[in-house]
C-alpha positions in Angstrom: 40.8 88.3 0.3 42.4 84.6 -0.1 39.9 82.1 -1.7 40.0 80.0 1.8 38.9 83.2 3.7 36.1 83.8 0.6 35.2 80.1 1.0 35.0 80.5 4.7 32.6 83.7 5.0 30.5 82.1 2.6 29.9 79.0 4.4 29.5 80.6 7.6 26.7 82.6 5.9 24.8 79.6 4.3 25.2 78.5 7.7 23.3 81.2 9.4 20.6 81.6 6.7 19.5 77.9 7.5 19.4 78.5 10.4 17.5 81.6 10.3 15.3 79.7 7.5 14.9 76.8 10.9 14.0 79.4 13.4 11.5 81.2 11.2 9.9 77.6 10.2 9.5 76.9 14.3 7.8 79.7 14.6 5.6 79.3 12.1 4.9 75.6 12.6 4.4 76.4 16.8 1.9 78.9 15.8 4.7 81.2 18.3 2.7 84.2 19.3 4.4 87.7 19.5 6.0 88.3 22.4 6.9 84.8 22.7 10.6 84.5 24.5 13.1 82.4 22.2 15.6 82.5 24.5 19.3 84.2 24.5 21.9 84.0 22.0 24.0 81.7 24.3 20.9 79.0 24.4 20.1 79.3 20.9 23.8 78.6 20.1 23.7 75.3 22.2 20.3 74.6 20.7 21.7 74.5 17.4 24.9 73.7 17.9 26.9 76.7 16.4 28.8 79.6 17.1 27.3 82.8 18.6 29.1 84.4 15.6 26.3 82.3 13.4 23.6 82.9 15.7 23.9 86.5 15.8 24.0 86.3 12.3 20.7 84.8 11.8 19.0 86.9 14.2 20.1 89.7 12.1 18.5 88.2 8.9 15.2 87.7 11.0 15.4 91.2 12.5 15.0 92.9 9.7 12.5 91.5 8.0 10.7 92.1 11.3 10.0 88.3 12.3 12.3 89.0 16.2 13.0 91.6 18.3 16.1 91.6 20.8 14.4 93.0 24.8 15.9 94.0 27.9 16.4 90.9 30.1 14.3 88.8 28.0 16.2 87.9 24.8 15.4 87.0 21.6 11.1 87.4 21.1 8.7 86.9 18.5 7.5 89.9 17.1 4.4 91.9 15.6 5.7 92.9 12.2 5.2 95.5 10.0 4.8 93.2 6.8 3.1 95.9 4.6 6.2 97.3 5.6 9.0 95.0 4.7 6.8 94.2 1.3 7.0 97.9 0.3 10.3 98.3 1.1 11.3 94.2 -0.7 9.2 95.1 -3.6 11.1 98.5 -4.1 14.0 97.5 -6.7 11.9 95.6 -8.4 10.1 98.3 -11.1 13.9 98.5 -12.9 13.7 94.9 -13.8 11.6 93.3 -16.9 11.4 90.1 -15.7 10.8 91.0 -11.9 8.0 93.3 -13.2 6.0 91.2 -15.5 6.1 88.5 -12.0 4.7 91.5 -10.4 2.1 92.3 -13.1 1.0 88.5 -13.1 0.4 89.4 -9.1 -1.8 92.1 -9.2 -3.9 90.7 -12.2 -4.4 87.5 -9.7 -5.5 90.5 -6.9 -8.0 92.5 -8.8 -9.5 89.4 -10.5 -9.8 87.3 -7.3 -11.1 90.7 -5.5 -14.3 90.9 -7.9 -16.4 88.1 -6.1 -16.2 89.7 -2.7 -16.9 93.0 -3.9 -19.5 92.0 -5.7 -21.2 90.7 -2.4 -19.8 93.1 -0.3 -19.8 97.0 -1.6 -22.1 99.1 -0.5 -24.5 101.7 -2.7 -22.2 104.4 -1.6 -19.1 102.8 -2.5 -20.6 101.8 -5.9 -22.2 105.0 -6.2 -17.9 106.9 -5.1 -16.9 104.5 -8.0 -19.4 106.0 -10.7 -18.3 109.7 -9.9 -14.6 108.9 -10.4 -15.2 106.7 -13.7 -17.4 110.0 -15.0 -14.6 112.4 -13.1 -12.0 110.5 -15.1 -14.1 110.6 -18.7 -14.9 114.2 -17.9 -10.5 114.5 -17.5 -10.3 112.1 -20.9 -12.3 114.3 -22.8 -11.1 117.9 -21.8 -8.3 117.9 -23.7 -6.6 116.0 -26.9 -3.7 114.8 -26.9 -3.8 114.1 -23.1 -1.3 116.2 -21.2 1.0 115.4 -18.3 -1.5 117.1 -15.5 -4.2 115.3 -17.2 -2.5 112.3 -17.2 -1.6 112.3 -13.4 -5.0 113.7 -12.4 -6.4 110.8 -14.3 -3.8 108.3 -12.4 -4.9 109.5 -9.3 -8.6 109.0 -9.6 -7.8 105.2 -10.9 -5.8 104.7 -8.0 -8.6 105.8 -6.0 -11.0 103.5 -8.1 -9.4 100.5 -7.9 -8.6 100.4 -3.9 -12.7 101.4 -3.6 -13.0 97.3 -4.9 -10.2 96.4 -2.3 -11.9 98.3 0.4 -15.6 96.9 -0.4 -13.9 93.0 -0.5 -13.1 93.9 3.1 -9.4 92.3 3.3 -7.6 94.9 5.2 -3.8 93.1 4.3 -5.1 92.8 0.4 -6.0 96.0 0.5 -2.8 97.7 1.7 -0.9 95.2 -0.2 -2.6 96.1 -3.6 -2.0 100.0 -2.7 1.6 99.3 -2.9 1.6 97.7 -6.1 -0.6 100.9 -7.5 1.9 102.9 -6.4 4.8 101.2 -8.3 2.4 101.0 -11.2 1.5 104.4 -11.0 5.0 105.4 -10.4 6.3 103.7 -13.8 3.5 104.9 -15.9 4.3 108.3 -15.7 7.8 108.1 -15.0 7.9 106.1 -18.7 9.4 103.1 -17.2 6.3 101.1 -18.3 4.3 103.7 -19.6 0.4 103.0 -20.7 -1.4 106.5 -21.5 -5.2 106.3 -20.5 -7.2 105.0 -23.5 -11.2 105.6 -24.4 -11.5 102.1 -24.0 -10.1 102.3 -20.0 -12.9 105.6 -19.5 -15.5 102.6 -21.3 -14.2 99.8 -18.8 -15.0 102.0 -15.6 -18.4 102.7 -16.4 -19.1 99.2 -17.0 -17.5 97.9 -14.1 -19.7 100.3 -12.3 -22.7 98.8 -14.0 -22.0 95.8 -13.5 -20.8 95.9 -9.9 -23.9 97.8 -9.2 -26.2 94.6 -11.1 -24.5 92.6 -8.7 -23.3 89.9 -12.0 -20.1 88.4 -10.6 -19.2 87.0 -14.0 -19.8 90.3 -16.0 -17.4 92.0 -13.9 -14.6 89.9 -14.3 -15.0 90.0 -17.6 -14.9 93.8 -17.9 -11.6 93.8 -15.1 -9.8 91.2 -17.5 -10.2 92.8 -20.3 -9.6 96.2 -18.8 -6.3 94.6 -17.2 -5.2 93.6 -20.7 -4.2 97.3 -21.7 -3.9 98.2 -18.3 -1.0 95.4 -17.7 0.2 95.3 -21.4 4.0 95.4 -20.8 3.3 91.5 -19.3 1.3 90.6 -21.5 2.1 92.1 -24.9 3.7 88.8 -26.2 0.2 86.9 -25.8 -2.7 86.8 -28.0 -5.9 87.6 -26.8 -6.7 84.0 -27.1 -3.6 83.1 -25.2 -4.5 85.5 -22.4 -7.9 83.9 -22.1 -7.2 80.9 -21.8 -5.3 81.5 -18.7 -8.1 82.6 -17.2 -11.5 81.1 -16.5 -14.5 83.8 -17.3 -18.4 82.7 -16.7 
């Protein structure tokens, strides 16, 4: 490939990200409904004054992140996307990477912590109640057997899993919810895969009970508390450069 050929694919394809970049911005700014008719590639080369070639190429970009859709006698129309979807499937190189993966870390500490307040006012006795059988479930697992083995290990995972999206469920964000079951996943996934491996610790069987008390006591501020500090060990691969002074300070707890 000659360097004038390299320099011309390369420009054409800046060219069709702005303008897929412009198109999702309209739609976004117009409040443009799904189902909403864009019009055909023809008009929206004229609209924008470039090729077809570009165009097509910026539909593409928008297509698969599941922003358009391409009907029958229609054209090109907003559409309903999957976005739990496109964010599993985004977020899925993503556990390789240090850098990428203490980002994602940083995420789900924002999640869970921002979470607390809304559970606190929202769970019911029977959720609470689900969440103090796994956290003496998981204990019960902890204590079985020393050193913990793999099948303890996973069974343990599981149970956590289960125990964390109880909070997500209770705070009644149906998006949050799913989203933070992906991020599990990956977390789960790297823990006992050895990527970013934290074995469960006395102190993490401790933390669940007390997050159960306190959830249950209704104290806002207690629980964040316990989740912060049970995030520290929890999330250490992001945060085993800080102090606990350092930590704390990035975070306000009553």
């Amino acid at each position: 490939m000659t360097s004038k050929l390299r320099d011309l694919l390369h420009s054409r394809n800046a060219l069709s990200t702005e303008i897929a970049n412009r198109l999702s911005k309209w739609i976004r700014e117009k409040h443009k409904t799904p189902g909403t008719v864009l019009g055909t590639e023809a008009m929206l080369a004229a609209q924008f004054k470039v090729s077809r070639t570009v165009i097509r190429e910026a539909i593409g970009q928008l297509r698969g992140l599941g922003i358009v859709e391409s009907r029958q006698g229609l054209g090109l129309c907003v559409t309903n996307g999957d976005a739990i979807n496109k964010i599993e499937k985004i977020l899925a190189p993503i556990a390789g990477d240090k850098e990428s993966w203490n980002r994602l870390c940083h995420l789900r500490f924002v999640l869970e912590i921002g979470s607390i307040p809304l559970a606190i006012e929202l769970a019911t006795d029977e959720q609470i109640e689900r969440m103090r059988q796994l956290a003496e479930e998981m204990q019960e697992l902890f204590s079985s057997t020393q050193p913990i083995t793999r099948e303890i290990e996973e069974k343990i995972a599981q149970l956590e899993v289960e125990f964390h999206q109880i909070i997500f469920n209770a705070a009644g964000c149906e998006f949050t919810e799913q989203f933070h079951a992906i991020l599990v996943e990956y977390f789960n996934e790297s823990s006992l895969d050895g990527h970013h491996r934290t074995l469960p610790t006395s102190k993490d069987m401790t933390d669940h009970m007390k997050l159960v008390e306190a959830l249950a006591q209704r104290d806002s501020g207690k629980s964040i508390t316990i989740m912060v500090n049970h995030i520290r060990n929890t999330l250490s691969d992001a945060f085993h450069e800080e102090s606990e002074e350092q930590f704390d300070e990035k975070v306000i707890i009553p």
